[in-house]
Every structure is written in C-alpha cells, then in structure tokens.
Wavefront OBJ file of the C-alpha trace (Angstrom):
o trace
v 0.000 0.000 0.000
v 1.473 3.200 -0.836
v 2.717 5.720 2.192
v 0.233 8.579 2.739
v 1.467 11.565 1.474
v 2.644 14.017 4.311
v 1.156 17.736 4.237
v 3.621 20.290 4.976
v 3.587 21.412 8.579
v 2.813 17.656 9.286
v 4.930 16.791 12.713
v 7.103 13.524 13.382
v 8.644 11.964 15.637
v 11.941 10.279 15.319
v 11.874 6.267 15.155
v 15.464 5.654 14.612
v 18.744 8.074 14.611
v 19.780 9.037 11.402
v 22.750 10.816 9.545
v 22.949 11.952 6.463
v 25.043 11.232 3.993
v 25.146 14.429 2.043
v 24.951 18.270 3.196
v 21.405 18.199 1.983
v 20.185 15.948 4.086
v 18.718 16.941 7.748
v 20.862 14.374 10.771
v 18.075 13.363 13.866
v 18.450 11.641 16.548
v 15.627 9.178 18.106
v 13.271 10.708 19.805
v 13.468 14.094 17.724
v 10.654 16.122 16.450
v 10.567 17.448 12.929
v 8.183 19.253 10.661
v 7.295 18.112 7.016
v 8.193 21.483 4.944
v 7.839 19.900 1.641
v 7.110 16.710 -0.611
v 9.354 15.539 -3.057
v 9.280 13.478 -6.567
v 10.209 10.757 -4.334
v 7.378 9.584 -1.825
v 10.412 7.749 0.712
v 11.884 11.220 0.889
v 10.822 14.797 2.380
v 11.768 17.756 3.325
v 12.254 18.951 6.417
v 13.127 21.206 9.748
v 13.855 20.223 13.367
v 13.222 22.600 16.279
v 16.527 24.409 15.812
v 15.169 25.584 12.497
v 17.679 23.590 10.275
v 16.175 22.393 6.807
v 17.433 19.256 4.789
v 16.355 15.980 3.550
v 14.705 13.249 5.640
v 13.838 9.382 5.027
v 9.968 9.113 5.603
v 10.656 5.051 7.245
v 12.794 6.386 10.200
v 10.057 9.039 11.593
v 6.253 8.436 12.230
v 3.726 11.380 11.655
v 1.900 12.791 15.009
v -1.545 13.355 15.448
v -4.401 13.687 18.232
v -4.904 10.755 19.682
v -8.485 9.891 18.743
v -11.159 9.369 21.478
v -14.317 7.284 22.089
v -17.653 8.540 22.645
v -19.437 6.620 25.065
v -22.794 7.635 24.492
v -24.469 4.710 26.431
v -22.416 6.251 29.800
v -25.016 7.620 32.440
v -22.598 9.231 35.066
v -24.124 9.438 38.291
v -27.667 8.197 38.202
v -29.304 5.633 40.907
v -30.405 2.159 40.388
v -33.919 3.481 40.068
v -33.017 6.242 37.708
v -31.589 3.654 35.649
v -34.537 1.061 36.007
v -36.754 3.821 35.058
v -34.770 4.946 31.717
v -34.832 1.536 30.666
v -38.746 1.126 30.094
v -39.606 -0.365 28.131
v -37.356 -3.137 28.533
v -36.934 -4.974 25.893
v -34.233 -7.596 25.748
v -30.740 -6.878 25.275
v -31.028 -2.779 25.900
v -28.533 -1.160 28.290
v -26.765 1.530 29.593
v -23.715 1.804 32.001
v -23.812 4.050 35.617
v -20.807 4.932 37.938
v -21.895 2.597 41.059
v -23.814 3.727 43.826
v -22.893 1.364 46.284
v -18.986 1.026 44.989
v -17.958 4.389 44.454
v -14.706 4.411 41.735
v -16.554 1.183 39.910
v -19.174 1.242 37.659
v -22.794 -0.723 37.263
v -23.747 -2.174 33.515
v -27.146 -2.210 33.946
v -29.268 -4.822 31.127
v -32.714 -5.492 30.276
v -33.719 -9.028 29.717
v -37.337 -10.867 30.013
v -39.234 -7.465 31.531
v -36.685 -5.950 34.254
v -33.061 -4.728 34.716
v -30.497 -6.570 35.332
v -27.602 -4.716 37.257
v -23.744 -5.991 36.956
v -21.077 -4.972 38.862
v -18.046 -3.468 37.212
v -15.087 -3.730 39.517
v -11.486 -2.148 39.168
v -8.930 -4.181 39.264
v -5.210 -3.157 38.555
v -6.520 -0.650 36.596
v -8.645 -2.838 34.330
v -12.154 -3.030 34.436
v -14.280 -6.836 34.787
v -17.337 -8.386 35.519
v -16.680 -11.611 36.244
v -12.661 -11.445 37.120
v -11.873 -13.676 34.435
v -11.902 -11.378 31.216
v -10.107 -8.344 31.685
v -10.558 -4.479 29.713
v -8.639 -1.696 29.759
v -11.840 0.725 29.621
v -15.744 1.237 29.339
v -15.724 1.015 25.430
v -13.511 -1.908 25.444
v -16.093 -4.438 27.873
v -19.305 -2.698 26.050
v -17.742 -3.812 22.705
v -17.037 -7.390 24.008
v -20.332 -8.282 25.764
v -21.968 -6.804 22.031
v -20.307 -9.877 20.391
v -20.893 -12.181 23.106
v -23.021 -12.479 26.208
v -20.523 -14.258 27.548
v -21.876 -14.986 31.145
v -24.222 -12.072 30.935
v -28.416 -12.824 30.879
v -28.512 -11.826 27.049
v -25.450 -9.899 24.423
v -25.830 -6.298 24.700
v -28.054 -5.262 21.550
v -28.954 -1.535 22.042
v -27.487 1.397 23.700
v -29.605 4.139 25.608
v -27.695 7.229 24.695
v -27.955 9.881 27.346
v -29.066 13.477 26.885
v -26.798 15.956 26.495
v -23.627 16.674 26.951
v -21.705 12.765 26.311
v -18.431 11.525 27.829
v -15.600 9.565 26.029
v -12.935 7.015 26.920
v -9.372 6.273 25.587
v -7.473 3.572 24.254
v -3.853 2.999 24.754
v -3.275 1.677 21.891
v -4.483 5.156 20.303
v -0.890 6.541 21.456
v 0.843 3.883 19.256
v -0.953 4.697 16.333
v -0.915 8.286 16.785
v 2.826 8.342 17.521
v 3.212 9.652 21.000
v 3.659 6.568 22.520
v 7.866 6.199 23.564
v 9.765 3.738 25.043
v 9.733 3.288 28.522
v 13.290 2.239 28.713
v 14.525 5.752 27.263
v 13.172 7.222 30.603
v 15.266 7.832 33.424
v 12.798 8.893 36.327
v 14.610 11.110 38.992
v 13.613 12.990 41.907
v 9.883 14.496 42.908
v 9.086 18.343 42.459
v 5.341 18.393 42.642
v 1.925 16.529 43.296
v -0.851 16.911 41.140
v -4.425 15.338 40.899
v -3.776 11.649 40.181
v -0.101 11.298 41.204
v 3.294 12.585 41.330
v 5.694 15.025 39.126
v 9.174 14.298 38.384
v 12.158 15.569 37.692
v 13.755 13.312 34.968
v 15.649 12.806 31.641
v 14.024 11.089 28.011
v 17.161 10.227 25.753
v 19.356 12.477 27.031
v 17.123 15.894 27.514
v 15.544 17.034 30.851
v 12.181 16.676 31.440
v 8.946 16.561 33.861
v 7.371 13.094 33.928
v 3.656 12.949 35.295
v 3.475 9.430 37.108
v 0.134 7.926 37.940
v 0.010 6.661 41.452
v 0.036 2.883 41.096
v -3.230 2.726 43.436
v -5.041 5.473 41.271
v -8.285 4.020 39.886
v -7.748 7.339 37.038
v -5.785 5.810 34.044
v -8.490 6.823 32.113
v -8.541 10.776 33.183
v -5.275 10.480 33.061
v -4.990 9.221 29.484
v -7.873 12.045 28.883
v -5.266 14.527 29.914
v -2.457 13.660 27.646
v -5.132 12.989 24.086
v -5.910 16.430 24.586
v -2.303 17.506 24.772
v -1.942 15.548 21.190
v -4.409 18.102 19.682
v -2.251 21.124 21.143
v 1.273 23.265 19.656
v 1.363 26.774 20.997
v 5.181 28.128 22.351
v 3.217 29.265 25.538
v 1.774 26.122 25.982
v 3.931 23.382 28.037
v 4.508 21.195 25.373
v 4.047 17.500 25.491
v 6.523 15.160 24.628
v 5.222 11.522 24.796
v 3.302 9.051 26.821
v 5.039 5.598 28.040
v 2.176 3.290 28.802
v 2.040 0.790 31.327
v 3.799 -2.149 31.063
v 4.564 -5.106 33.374
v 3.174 -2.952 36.122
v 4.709 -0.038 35.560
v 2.310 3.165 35.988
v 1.598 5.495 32.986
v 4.299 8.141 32.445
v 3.260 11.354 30.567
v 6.570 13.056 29.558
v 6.719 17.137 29.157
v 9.063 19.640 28.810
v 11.148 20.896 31.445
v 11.058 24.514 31.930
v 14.106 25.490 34.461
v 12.879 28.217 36.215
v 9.563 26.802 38.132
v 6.227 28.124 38.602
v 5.329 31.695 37.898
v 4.553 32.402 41.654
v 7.882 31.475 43.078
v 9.415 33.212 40.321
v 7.427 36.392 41.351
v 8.134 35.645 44.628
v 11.607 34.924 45.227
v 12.639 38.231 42.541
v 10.441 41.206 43.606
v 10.063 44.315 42.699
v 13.571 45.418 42.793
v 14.524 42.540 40.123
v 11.593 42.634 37.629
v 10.197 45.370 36.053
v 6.931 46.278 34.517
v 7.976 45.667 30.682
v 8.808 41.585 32.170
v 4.930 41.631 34.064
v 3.434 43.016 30.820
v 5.693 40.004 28.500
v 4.622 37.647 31.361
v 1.116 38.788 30.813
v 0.822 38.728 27.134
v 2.246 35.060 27.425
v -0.498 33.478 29.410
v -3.386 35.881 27.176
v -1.470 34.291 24.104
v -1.814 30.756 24.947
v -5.666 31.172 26.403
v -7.003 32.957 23.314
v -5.432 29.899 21.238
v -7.046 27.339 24.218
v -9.898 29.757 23.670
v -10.138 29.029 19.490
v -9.774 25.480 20.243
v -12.876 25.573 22.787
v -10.665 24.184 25.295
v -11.216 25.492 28.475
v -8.764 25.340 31.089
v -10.369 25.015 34.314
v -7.412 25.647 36.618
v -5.830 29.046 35.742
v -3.660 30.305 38.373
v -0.426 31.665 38.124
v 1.462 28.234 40.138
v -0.088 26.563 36.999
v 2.181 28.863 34.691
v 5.860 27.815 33.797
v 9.018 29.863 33.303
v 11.714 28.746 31.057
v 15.345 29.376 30.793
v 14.824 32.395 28.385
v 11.669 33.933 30.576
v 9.077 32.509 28.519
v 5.803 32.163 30.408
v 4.159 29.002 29.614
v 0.475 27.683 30.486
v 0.737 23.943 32.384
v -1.200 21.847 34.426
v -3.900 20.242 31.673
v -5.442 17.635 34.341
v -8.347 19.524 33.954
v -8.898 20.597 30.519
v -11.463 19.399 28.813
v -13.560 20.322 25.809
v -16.365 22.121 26.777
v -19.144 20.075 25.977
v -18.137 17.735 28.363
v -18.956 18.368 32.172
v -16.758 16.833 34.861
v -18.171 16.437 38.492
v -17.185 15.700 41.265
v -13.296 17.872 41.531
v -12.680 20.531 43.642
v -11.762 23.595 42.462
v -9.153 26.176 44.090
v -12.316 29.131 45.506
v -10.543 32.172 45.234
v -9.447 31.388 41.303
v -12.288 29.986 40.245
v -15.585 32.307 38.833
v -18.697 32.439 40.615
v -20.974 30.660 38.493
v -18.113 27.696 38.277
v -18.122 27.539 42.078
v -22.394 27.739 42.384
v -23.344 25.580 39.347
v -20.335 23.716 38.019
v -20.654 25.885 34.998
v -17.147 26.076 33.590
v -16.378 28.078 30.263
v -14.005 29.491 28.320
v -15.593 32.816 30.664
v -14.977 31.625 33.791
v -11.494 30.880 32.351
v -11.284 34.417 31.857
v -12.124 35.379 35.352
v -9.380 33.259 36.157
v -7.142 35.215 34.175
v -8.112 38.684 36.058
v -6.844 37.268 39.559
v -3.602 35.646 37.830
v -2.571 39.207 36.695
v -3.635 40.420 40.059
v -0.714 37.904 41.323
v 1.333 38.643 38.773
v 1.146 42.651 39.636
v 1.548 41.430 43.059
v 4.625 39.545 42.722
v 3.330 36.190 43.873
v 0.977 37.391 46.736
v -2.088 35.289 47.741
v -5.638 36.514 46.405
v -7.913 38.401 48.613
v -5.715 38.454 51.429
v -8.148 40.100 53.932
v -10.771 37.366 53.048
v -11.472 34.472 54.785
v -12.424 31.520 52.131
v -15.650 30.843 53.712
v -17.063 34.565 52.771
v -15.050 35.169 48.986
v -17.960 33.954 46.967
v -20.656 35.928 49.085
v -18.411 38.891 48.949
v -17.966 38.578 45.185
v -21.145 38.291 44.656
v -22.678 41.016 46.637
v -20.220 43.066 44.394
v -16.697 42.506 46.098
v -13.667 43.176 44.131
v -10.049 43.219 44.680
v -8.172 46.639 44.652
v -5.399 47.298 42.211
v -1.865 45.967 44.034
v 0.262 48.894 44.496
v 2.339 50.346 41.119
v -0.418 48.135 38.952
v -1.230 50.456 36.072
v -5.046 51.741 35.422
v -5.127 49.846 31.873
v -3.764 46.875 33.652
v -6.767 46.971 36.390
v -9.052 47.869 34.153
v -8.417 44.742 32.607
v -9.031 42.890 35.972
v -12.332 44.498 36.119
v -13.213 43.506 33.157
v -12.835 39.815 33.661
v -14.246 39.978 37.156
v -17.701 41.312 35.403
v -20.176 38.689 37.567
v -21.963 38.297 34.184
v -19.908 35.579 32.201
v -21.410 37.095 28.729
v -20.064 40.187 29.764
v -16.069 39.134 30.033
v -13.951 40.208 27.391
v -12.623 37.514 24.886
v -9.215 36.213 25.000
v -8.620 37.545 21.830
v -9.487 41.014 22.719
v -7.470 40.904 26.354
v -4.120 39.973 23.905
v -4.998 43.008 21.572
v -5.626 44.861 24.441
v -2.572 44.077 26.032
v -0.138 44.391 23.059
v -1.260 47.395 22.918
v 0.227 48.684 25.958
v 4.056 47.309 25.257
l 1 2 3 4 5 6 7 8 9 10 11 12 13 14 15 16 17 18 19 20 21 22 23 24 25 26 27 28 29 30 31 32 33 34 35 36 37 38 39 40 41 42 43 44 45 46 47 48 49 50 51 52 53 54 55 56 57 58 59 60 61 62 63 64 65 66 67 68 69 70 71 72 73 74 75 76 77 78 79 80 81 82 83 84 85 86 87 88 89 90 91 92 93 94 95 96 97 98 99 100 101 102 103 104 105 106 107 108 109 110 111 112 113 114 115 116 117 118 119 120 121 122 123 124 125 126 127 128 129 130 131 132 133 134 135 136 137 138 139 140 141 142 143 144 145 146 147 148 149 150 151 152 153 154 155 156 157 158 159 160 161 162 163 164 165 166 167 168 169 170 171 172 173 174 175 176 177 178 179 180 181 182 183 184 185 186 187 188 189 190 191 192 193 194 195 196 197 198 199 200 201 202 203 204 205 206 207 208 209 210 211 212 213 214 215 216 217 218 219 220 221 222 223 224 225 226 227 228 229 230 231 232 233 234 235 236 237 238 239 240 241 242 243 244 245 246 247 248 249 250 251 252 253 254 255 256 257 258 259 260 261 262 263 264 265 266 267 268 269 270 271 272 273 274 275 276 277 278 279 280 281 282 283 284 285 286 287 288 289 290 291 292 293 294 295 296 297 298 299 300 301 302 303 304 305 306 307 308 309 310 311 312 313 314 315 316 317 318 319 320 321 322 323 324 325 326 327 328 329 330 331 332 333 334 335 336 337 338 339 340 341 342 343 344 345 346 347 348 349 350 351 352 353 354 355 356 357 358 359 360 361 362 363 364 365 366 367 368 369 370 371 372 373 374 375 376 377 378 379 380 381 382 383 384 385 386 387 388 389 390 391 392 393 394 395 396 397 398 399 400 401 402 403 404 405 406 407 408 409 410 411 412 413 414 415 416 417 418 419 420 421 422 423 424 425 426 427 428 429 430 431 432 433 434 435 436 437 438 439 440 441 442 443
C-alpha cells in the first residue's frame, strides 16, 4: 500500500537516529521532532526542519507522523444516576437494551445495567489493577472496550448487549492505549530515566527526569489510582495542542509489566510563575517583564480559547518559566472540551468564577475570570488573592459586588483589565482575543 502523502507542517517523531550522507540531508536523533516542509518526486523522501530551524532531507521510514490521539464517545455512559433512575430509563425493557452508571454502592466502579425478560439486570463493574471486569476472568482496559465485548458475546451475561440508551446531552468519552501507538506519542519506557519528585498533582506525582538524554517533567500515575483513564484524557488532549506558551508535550510511556503510565513534558528550568514572582520582587523585575509575562499566558488562552478548550485551573502556580523567561500555560489535568462536564473535583475558591463555584458551569468565561486574579498575582509579585478574606465569605463577597483593589504600582489599563474579567456576568467578560490586543497594545 502506498505511504500517505505528508502535508507540509505535518509533525514527526523520530523512530530511529539518522545521519545523512550528504549536506542536503537533515541528521536526527531518536526521539526528535521534525516538521514536514515539503514533498518531493520521491514519496520515501521529504523535506524537512527540526526545532533548531535547520532544513534538509529526511527518510519518511525512520520518523512516524503525530496526530491527536483519537477518542471514544461513550454515548451509552449515564454518570451518576441511581439504580432506580436507571430502572426507570430503561422502560420499556426490551431484551438486550442497556446503559452503564458509575456505582452507587462502589464508588470508583461502575454498574452495567441490562434489560432481559421485563426488568433490569444490574452488573457490577469492579477495578482491578486498573482494568475493568465483571466476572474477574476477562479483563478491559476501559468502558468502550467491555461494552464492545459483551456486544459480540453475552458471555456470562443474561442476554449480548443489543442496544445502547444514549444519554441526553452533553456525552463523555474514553481512551485507548493503543491510540498513542498509532498516533505516535507513545515512547519507550526504557529511554526514561525517572529522577527525583518536584510536585503533586491530581492523580499522582511530578518528576524531575531525563528522556534520551534531555531534561524533562514526567507525570506518574500513582500505582493505586483508579484514574488511568482521566489520566490518558489529559495527555489525548495535549496531542491536539502546539502553541510556544503552551507546556509542550513530549510523549506518553504506557504501562507495562506494572509499571504506571508516564506522561513526559518539557522541562522549563525556572519553576512556577509564583515562586518566580516571589523569590525576585520588585527590585529585580520590572513592569515591561509583568506586561511580557502577561501577554504570554493571554497568548496561549485565546489559542485554548479558538480550540474551545477550556482550562479550568488558571492560576499563576499553573504557569511555567523557562530558561529564556518565557511564560508558559501547564497543568492540563483539567482541561477538557467544553461540551463535556466533569463532576465531582474541587476547584481552588478564590481562582475559580462564581458561576463555576455555584453551578459547576465552567467556560471558556470563567477561564477568563481566572485570568483577572492571575494578573492580580502577577502585579503582586506572587501574593495570595484576597488576602483580607477568609475563604468561607469570597464567593458571598464577590457576589454582593466585592472586588479586589489594584496591588500597588499596577497600572489603570492593567486593572481595568481585571475588572473587566471579574464582570459577575460571564457574557459580559472580554474575549481572550481582545485581552491579547488589548494588552499588546500597551508594550
């Protein structure tokens, strides 16, 4: 079959090292990234650039293109609903229809709940070693993965699973390892060295490390977590992203032998944003490096923003600094496209808008109120939100019309900007677009 032809711009990862036998040719290394800049005559042979911005010849059989990992829509998934609920959605019940819920009585496991000679048959969907199975002899790595089986074959169960009752509304997906493979993020395990912790985030630990050779953060899932699947959720929607003030991912080494998942990002020297802030002051950085450091973060949100990503956790301790200053947007365990809801996370008060806090209503808006009280930090070199509020009383406050005061030396376009976001009606928030015009404009 002949080899797809490559687009330019198309990215690739590095299978093998190669070096080139003429000065026209472009040398790699394993593990490299390069960028398809134009077909030739010859479909085993393209041209090229790596990140350094050098241009030669490559051989199309020693890299593999990248894409987004693709995701599956699980539109028989319930969520939270009771055994009645589900009883209830399932009338009539005719043989065969279903519909899975997380359980009730087992929270972290799930409930595939069947119809079969006039009621409901309810299964129990344990977690085990972060596989999913009803009967603890067959084993799946997800939700689409059992559905799929017991659709071929009962298998054990009162009747095969013949029709799906999709929910209403807003639908949930799942992932496939596998998907990593064949969208060529997935790296070798053994080219990891794993070194020592520097942070904690939702579903386990981040690490200091090195992936052939270059530094790196490694996000390890805790080997208890029952979350391989959010976690997997995290990294397919760092496939779909490129931005230079987005933290940029760099592969995913999937489990193996008992080994937890390992998500693999760039390193970026000089920590988060807050203890940057914090441990320079005033007397080292000066407004021209707040405005830079602001136009950064606006830069990466309005492209989140034309992506209808929405962020969900935008604070300045979830914004990098690299060697060369660069401010850079991290911490994606809880983006998510925003037709999909996610329940049950809490959700750091005094960042997080009003309407996100009262009705779980999280937009690319509330994102934007977000913003207003990271530049407040940033104005602030590093200092904590509201600080003559206790936590209890910020919403009421806020919402009774309470608004932070401009920190001292903050100019009156930068605060206006602040007030802007802070508007209690989402509708009425400016655009990422227009806060990065806005703020441009100033420099």
């Amino acid at each position: 079959m002949a080899q797809e032809k490559w687009l330019p711009g198309t990215e690739c990862m590095a299978k093998f090292n190669f070096v080139g036998a003429t000065a026209d040719d472009l040398s790699f290394k394993k593990g490299e990234i390069v960028f398809i800049t134009k077909a030739t005559k010859d479909p085993n042979w393209y041209q090229a650039r790596n990140e350094r911005g050098q241009v030669g010849m490559i051989p199309a059989n020693y890299v593999q293109k990248r894409e987004g990992v693709k995701r599956n829509i699980m539109p028989w998934f319930h969520g939270k609903i009771s055994r009645e609920k589900a009883e209830e959605l399932l009338q009539p019940c005719s043989d065969g229809l279903f519909l899975v819920r997380e359980s009730t009585n087992f929270p972290g496991d799930y409930t595939l709940c069947v119809g079969w000679m006039g009621h409901v048959e309810h299964y129990h969907v344990l977690y085990r070693n972060n596989k999913l199975t009803i009967d603890e002899e067959r084993y799946f790595e997800n939700l689409t993965k059992l559905v799929e089986h017991y659709e071929e074959d009962s298998d054990g169960l009162c009747t095969r699973l013949q029709v799906a009752l999709a929910k209403k509304g807003e639908l949930n997906y799942s992932i496939n390892s596998d998907a990593f493979v064949q969208s060529g993020w997935a790296i070798n395990r053994k080219d990891i060295h794993v070194g020592d912790l520097i942070g904690k985030g939702n579903f386990g630990d981040v690490r200091k490390g090195y992936y052939l050779g270059r530094k790196v953060a490694i996000k390890q899932l805790k080997d208890d977590s029952k979350a391989a699947q959010t976690f997997l959720a995290e990294a397919s929607v760092m496939t779909k992203l490129k931005h230079p003030n987005l933290v940029q991912l760099l592969g995913v080494a999937l489990p193996s032998g008992g080994s937890p998942i390992l998500i693999v990002l760039e390193f970026l020297e000089k920590g988060n944003l807050v203890d940057y802030l914090r441990s320079r002051g005033r007397t080292v950085i000066k407004q021209p490096e707040l405005l830079k450091f602001a136009c950064d973060v606006a830069s990466a949100m309005a492209y989140l923003e034309a992506q209808n990503i929405v962020h969900r956790d935008l604070a300045a301790r979830n914004v990098l600094v690299s060697e060369m200053d660069v401010a850079k947007v991290a911490d994606f365990g809880l983006s998510k496209e925003v037709t999909v809801t996610q329940q049950g996370i809490k959700f750091p008060i005094k960042w997080t808008a009003p309407e996100a806090l009262r009705k779980n209503a999280f937009s690319v808006q509330s994102d934007v109120w977000s913003f207003g009280i990271l530049i407040w930090e940033l104005y602030s070199f590093g200092k904590l939100p509201y600080p003559k509020l206790n936590l209890t009383v910020v919403v009421e406050h806020i919402e009774k019309g309470y608004r932070m005061t401009a920190p001292e030396s903050c100019p009156d376009s930068i605060y206006k900007i602040m007030q802007q976001c802070w508007d209690i009606e989402p509708r009425n928030r400016p655009t990422f677009d227009y806060i990065l015009r806005q703020l441009k404009s100033m420099k």
